[in-house]
C-alpha positions in Angstrom: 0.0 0.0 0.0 1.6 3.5 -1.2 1.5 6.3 1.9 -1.4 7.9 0.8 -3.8 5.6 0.4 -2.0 3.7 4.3 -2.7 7.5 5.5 -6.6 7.2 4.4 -7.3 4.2 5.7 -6.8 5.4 9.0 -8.9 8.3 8.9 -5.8 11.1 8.2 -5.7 13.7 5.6 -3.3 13.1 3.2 -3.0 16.5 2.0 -2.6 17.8 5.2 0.8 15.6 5.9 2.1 17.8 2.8 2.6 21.2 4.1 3.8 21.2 7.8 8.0 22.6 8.9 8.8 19.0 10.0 10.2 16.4 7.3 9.2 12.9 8.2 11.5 10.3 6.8 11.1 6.2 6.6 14.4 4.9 7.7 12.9 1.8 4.8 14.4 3.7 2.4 15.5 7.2 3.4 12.6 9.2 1.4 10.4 11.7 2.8 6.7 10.6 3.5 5.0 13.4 5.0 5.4 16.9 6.2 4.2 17.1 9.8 2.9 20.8 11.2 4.6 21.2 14.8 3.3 23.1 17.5 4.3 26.8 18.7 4.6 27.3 22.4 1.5 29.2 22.6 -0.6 25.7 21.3 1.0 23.6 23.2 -0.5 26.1 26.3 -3.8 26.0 24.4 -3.9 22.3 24.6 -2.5 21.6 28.2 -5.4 24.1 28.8 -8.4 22.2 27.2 -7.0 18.4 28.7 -7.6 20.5 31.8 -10.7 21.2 30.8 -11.8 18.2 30.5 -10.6 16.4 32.7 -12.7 18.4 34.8 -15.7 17.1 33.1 -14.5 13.7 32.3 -13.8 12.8 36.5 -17.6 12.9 37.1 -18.1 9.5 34.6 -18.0 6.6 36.1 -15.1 4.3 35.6 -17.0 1.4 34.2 -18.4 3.9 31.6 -14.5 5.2 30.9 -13.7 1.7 30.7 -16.3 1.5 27.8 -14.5 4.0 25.6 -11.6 2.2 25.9 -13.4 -1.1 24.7 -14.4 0.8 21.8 -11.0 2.0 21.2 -9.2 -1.7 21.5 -12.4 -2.1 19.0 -10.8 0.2 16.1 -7.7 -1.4 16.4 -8.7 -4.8 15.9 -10.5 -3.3 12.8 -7.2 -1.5 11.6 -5.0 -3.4 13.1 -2.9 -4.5 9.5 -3.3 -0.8 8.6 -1.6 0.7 11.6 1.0 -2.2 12.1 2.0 -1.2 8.3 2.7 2.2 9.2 4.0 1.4 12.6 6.8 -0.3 10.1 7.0 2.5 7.1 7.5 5.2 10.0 9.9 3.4 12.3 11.6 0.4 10.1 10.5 -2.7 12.4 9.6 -5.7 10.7 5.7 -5.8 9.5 5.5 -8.6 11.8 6.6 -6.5 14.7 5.0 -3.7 13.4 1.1 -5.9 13.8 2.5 -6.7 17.0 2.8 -3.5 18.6 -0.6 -2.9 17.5 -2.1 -6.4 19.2 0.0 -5.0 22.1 -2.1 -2.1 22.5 -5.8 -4.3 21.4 -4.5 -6.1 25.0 -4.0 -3.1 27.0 -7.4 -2.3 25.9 -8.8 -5.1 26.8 -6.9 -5.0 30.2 -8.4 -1.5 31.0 -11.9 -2.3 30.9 -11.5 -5.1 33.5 -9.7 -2.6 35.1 -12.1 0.1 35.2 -13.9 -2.2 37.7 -11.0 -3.1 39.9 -10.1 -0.1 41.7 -9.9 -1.0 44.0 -9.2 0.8 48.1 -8.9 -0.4 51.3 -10.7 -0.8 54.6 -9.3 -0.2 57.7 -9.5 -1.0 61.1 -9.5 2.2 63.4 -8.6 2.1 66.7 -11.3 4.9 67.7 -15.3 3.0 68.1 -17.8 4.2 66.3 -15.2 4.7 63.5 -14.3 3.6 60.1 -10.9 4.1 57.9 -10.6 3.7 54.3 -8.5 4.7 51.0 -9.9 5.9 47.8 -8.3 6.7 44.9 -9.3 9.5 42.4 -7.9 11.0 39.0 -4.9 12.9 39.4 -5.7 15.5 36.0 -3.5 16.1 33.1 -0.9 13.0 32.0 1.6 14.0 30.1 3.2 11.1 27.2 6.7 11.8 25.7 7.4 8.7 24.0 10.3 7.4 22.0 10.8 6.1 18.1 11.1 2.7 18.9 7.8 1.7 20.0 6.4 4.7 18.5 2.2 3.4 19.7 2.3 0.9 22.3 4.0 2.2 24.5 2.0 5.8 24.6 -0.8 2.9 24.7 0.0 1.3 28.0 -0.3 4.9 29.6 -3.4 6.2 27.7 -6.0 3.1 28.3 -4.6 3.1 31.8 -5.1 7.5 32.3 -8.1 7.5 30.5 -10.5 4.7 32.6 -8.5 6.3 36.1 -10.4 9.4 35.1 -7.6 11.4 33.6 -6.9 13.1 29.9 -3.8 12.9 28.5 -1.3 15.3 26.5 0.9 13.3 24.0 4.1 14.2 22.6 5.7 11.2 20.4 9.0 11.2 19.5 9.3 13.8 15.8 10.6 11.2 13.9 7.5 8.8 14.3 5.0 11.3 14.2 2.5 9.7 11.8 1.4 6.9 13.9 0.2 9.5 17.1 -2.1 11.4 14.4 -3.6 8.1 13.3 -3.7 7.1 16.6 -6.1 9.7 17.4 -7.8 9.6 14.4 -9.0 6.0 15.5 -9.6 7.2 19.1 -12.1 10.2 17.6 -13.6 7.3 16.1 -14.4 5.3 19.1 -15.1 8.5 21.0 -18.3 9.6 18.4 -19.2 6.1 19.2 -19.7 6.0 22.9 -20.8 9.8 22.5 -21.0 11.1 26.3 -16.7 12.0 25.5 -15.6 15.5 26.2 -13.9 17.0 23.6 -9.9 16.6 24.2 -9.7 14.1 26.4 -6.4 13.2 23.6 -4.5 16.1 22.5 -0.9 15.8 20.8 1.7 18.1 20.4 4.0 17.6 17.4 7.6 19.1 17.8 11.5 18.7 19.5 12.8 19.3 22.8 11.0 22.8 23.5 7.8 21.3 23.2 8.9 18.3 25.4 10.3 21.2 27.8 6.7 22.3 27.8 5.3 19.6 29.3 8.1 19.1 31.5 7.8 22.6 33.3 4.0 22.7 33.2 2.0 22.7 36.8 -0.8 21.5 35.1 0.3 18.1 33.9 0.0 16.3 36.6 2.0 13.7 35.5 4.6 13.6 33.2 5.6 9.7 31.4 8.7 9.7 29.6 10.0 7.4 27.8 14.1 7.4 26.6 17.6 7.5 27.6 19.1 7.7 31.3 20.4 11.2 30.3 16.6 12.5 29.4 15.7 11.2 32.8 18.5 12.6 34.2 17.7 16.0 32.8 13.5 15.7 33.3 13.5 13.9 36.8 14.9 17.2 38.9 12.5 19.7 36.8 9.4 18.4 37.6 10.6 17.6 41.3 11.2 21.1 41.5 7.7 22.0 41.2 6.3 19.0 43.1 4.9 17.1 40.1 5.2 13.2 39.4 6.8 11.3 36.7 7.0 7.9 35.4 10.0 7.2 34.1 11.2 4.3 31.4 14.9 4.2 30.5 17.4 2.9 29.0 18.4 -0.6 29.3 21.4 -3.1 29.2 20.2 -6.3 29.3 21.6 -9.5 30.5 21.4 -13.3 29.8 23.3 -15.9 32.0 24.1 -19.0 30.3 24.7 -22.0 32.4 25.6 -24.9 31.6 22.7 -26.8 31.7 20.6 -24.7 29.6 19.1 -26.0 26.5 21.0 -24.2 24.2 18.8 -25.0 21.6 16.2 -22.7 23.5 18.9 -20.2 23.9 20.3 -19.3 20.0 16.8 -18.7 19.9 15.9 -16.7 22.5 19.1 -14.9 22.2 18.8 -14.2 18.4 15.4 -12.8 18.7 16.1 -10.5 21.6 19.7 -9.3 20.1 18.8 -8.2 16.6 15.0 -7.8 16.4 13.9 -4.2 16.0 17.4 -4.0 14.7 18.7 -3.9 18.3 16.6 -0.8 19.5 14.3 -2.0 21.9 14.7 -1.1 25.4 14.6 -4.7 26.4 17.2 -5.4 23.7 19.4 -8.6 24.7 22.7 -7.0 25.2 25.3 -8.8 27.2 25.6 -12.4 27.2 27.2 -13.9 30.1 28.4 -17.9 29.1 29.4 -20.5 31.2 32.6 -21.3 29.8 32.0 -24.8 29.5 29.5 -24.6 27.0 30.9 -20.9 25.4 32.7 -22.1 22.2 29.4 -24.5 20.9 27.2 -21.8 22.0 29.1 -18.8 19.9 29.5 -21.0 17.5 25.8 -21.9 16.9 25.2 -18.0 17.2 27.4 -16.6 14.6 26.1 -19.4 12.4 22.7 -17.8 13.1 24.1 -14.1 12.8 25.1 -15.0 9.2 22.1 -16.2 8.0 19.6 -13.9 9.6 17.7 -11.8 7.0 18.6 -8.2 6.7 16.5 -6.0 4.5 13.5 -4.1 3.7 11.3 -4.6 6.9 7.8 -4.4 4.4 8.9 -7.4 2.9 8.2 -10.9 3.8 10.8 -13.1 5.1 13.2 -10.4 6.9 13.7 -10.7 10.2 16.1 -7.2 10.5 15.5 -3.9 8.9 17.3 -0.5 9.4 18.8 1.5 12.1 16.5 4.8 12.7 19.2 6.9 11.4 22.5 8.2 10.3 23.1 8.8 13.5 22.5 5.4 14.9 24.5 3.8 12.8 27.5 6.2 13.4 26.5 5.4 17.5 27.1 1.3 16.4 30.2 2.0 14.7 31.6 4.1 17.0 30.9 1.6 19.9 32.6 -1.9 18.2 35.6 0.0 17.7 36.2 1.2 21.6 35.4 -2.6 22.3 37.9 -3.8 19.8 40.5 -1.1 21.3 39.3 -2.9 24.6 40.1 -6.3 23.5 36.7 -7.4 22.0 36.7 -9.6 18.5 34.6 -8.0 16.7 32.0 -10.6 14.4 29.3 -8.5 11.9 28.6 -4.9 12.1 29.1 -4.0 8.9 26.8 -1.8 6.6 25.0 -3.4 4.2 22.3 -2.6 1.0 23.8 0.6 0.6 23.5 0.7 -2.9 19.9 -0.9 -3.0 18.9 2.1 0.0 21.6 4.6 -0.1 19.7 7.2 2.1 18.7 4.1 4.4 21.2 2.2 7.3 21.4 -0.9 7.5 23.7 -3.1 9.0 24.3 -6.5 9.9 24.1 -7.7 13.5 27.4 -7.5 15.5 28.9 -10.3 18.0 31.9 -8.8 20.0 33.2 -11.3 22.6 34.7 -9.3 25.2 37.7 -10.5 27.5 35.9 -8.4 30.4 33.0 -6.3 30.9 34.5 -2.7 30.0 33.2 0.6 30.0 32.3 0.0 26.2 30.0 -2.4 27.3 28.7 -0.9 29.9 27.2 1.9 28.4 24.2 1.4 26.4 24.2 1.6 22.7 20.9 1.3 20.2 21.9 -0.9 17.8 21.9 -4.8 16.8 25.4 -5.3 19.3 25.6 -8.1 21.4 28.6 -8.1 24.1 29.7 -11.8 24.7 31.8 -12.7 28.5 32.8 -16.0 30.3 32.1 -16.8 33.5 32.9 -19.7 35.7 31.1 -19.6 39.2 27.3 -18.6 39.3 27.7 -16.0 42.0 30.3 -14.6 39.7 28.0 -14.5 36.9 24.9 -12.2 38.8 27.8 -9.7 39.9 28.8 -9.1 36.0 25.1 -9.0 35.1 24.8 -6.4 37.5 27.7 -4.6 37.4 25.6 -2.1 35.1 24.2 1.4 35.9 20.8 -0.2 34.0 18.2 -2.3 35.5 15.4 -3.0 32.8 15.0 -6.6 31.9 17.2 -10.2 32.7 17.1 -13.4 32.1 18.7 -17.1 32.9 18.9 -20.4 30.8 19.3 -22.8 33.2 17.6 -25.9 34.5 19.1 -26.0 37.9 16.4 -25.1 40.1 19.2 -23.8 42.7 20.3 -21.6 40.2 17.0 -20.2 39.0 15.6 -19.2 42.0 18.8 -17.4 42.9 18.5 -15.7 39.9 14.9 -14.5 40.8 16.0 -13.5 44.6 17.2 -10.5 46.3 20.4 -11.9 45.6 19.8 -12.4 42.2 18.9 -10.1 39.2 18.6 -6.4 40.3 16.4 -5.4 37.3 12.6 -4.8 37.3 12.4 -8.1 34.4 13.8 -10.9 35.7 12.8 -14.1 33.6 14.2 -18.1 33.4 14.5 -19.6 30.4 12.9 -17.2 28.0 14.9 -13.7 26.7 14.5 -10.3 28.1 12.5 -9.0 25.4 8.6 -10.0 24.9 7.0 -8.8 28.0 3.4 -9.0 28.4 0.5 -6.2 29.0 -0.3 -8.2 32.3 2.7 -7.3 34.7 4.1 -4.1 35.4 6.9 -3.0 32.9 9.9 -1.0 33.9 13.2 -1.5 36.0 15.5 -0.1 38.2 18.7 2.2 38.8 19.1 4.5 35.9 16.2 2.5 34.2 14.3 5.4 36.4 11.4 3.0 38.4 8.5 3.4 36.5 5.7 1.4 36.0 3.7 1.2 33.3 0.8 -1.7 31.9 -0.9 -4.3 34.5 -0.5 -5.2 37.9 -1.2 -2.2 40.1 0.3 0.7 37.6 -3.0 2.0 37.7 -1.9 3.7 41.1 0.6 6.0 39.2 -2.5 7.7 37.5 -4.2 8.2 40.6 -4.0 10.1 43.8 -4.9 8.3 47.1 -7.4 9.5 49.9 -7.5 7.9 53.5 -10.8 8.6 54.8 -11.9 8.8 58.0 -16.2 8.2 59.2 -17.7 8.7 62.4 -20.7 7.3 62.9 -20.9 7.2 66.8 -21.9 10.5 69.0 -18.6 10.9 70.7 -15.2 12.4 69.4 -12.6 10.2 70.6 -9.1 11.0 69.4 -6.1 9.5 68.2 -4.0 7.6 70.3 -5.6 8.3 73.4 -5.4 11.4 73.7 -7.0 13.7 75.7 -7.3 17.7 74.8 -9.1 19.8 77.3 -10.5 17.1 79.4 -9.9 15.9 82.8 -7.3 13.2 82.5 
């Protein structure tokens, strides 16, 4: 399907994506797609200002009832659901099969939302007064703020929409300028759902299109209640003390350096699996991205051996076309990040296996590359560091204890994982001895993770937590209440003000 006719399928204007200021390119092939109209400070105010708006109208529905939008919503993506995983891909280069993923990925959230939207649940409790009773609420904190990032350029904003939207909040979205497209469809589909449940206020989604200023804007803003970011450790770094310093919350998602121990008794044939997916799908740039691969070095040589087999034959090309299994880099700029990164691990003493650039003279103005192996004599500062791209850091290790101090020996704590099928050794992995990340998993990669447990990690990940479990309590504010129902006025621990003791 050419652009336009993808672009009017979901509900957008094609015209309209011809005359904006911002060039949107398809890291496919390099070529521009659409021309995206970015927002001046004084909109982005005039949209923070109408969320606020209504969210003041859109507390007083009943969460069950908010819960139903959202039903409606998960409803238009199961009827676009090709369409939208096809842009996903033209706009951000994953493979289509990726691409329809991300989309099923948000259909679940959906779908975990509306049970939701029955489940919030508070708490009663006991007071030590008589004739008393204690118990929590929880109510919509206002304005949510989105800043997602390229990579997952929908699901991601979906996880904190279905889940700000049935807590009784609206939301303010910025998505990352180069995947722009997808955020206007997005809410093309949700205007859709909206006119179908029909007791929405207006603006309960509004997106802001633009770079770090508008970002900033959201950032400083005492009206967002909440600000969700997703990124890398040094936009936490930089957003975490601003909206501390006017009191607001955030929910951070960071970067990530993920692990996979490798003991002996794994099943490697489980393994080059696991570890081939989670290394070079998305081309390397997911958050949960395997990384660093930390081998027993009893089975290390058949185990590097099966994966460079693998590495070789692994289908690198044009992510719209059936059969590849690794598209392009984002960018210029990633690539030149890859590049840059296997040679300080070769100055370190890493042997360097893939890497190169390939299908240059098919896609000149696109970057791909094949999928590197380095095996690394140590864990350096090289490897360390996080870079976005299809690079996966291979170490020996002898004792298990040995192996959980390399795996942490990281400034990241997003997502782990163990192959092993000694039980001793798997539940150490999973302890508070074990994995220090927020994804800790046996025998599966680190990559894959499901709408129904809370996603996010630790250290410089930033501790948020977005999708199931009880994330919902991030878009919500608690109240302890307090009932008297007898005729006296006891107080507090005993006390006794202006009576005869």
């Amino acid at each position: 399907m050419d652009p336009k006719s993808l672009y009017q399928s979901l509900g957008l204007d094609a015209d309209a994506l011809k005359d904006g200021d911002l060039a949107v390119r398809s890291p496919v092939d390099g070529r521009e797609i659409a021309r995206i109209r970015t927002d001046s400070s004084d909109q982005v105010d005039a949209k923070i200002a109408a969320a606020r708006q209504a969210f003041l109208e859109w507390r007083r529905i009943p969460p069950p009832k908010r819960g139903e939008l959202i039903r409606l919503f998960g409803e238009e993506l199961r009827a676009h659901k090709d369409q939208l995983g096809e842009l996903v891909t033209l706009e951000n280069a994953k493979i289509l099969e990726e691409g329809k993923g991300e989309v099923q990925e948000m259909i679940d959230v959906c779908d975990f939302a509306l049970g939701l939207s029955r489940q919030l649940y508070g708490l009663t409790i006991a007071s030590e007064r008589p004739g008393h009773r204690m118990m929590e609420t929880w109510h919509p904190l206002g304005v949510v703020g989105v800043i997602t990032a390229f990579n997952f350029p929908v699901a991601v904003w979906s996880w904190n929409f279905a889940l700000a939207i049935v807590c009784g909040n609206t939301v303010v979205w910025k998505p990352s300028e180069k995947t722009p497209i997808t955020a206007l469809a997005c809410a093309k589909l949700f205007e859709k759902a909206a006119a179908s449940f029909g007791e929405a206020p207006e603006d309960l989604l509004q997106i802001v299109v633009g770079a770090q200023d508008v970002g900033e804007k959201l950032v400083e803003d005492r009206r967002v209640a909440l600000l969700s970011a997703t990124g890398s450790c040094r936009m936490g770094r930089e957003v975490s003390p601003r909206v501390a310093a006017r009191l607001g919350r955030t929910l951070l998602e960071l970067g990530g350096n993920n692990g996979m121990i490798v003991a002996p008794s794994a099943d490697l044939d489980m393994a080059v699996r696991a570890i081939v997916f989670a290394a070079v799908g998305t081309a390397g740039q997911r958050c949960t991205t395997l990384r660093r691969l930390i081998v027993h070095e009893d089975v290390y040589d058949p185990l590097l051996a099966r994966l460079k087999k693998a590495y070789e034959n692994v289908p690198v090309g044009n992510p719209l076309e059936a059969g590849k299994l690794v598209g392009p880099l984002i960018d210029a700029t990633a690539f030149e990040n890859m590049q840059a990164a296997l040679q300080r691990a070769s100055a370190e003493g890493g042997k360097v296996f893939g890497g190169q650039r390939v299908l240059q003279s098919e896609y000149p103005d696109a970057y791909y590359a094949k999928p590197a192996i380095v095996e690394m004599p140590e864990q350096t500062d090289t490897v360390r560091e996080e870079t976005f791209a299809p690079i996966l850091y291979a170490m020996k290790y002898r004792a298990f204890d040995q192996a959980i101090a390399v795996h942490n020996d990281v400034p990241q704590g997003l997502a782990s994982s163990a192959f092993t099928n000694d039980v001793r050794e798997a539940e150490t992995f999973m302890s508070a001895e074990g994995s220090d990340c927020g994804l800790v998993n046996v025998n599966i990669g680190p990559s894959g993770a499901e709408i129904g447990g809370a996603f996010g990690g630790e250290k410089d990940t930033g501790g948020g937590r977005e999708s199931g479990s009880d994330a919902w309590k991030s878009y919500m504010r608690r109240a302890t209440n307090t009932i008297n129902y007898s005729t006296e006025l006891p107080l507090a621990q005993g006390i006794r003000f202006g009576e005869d003791s």
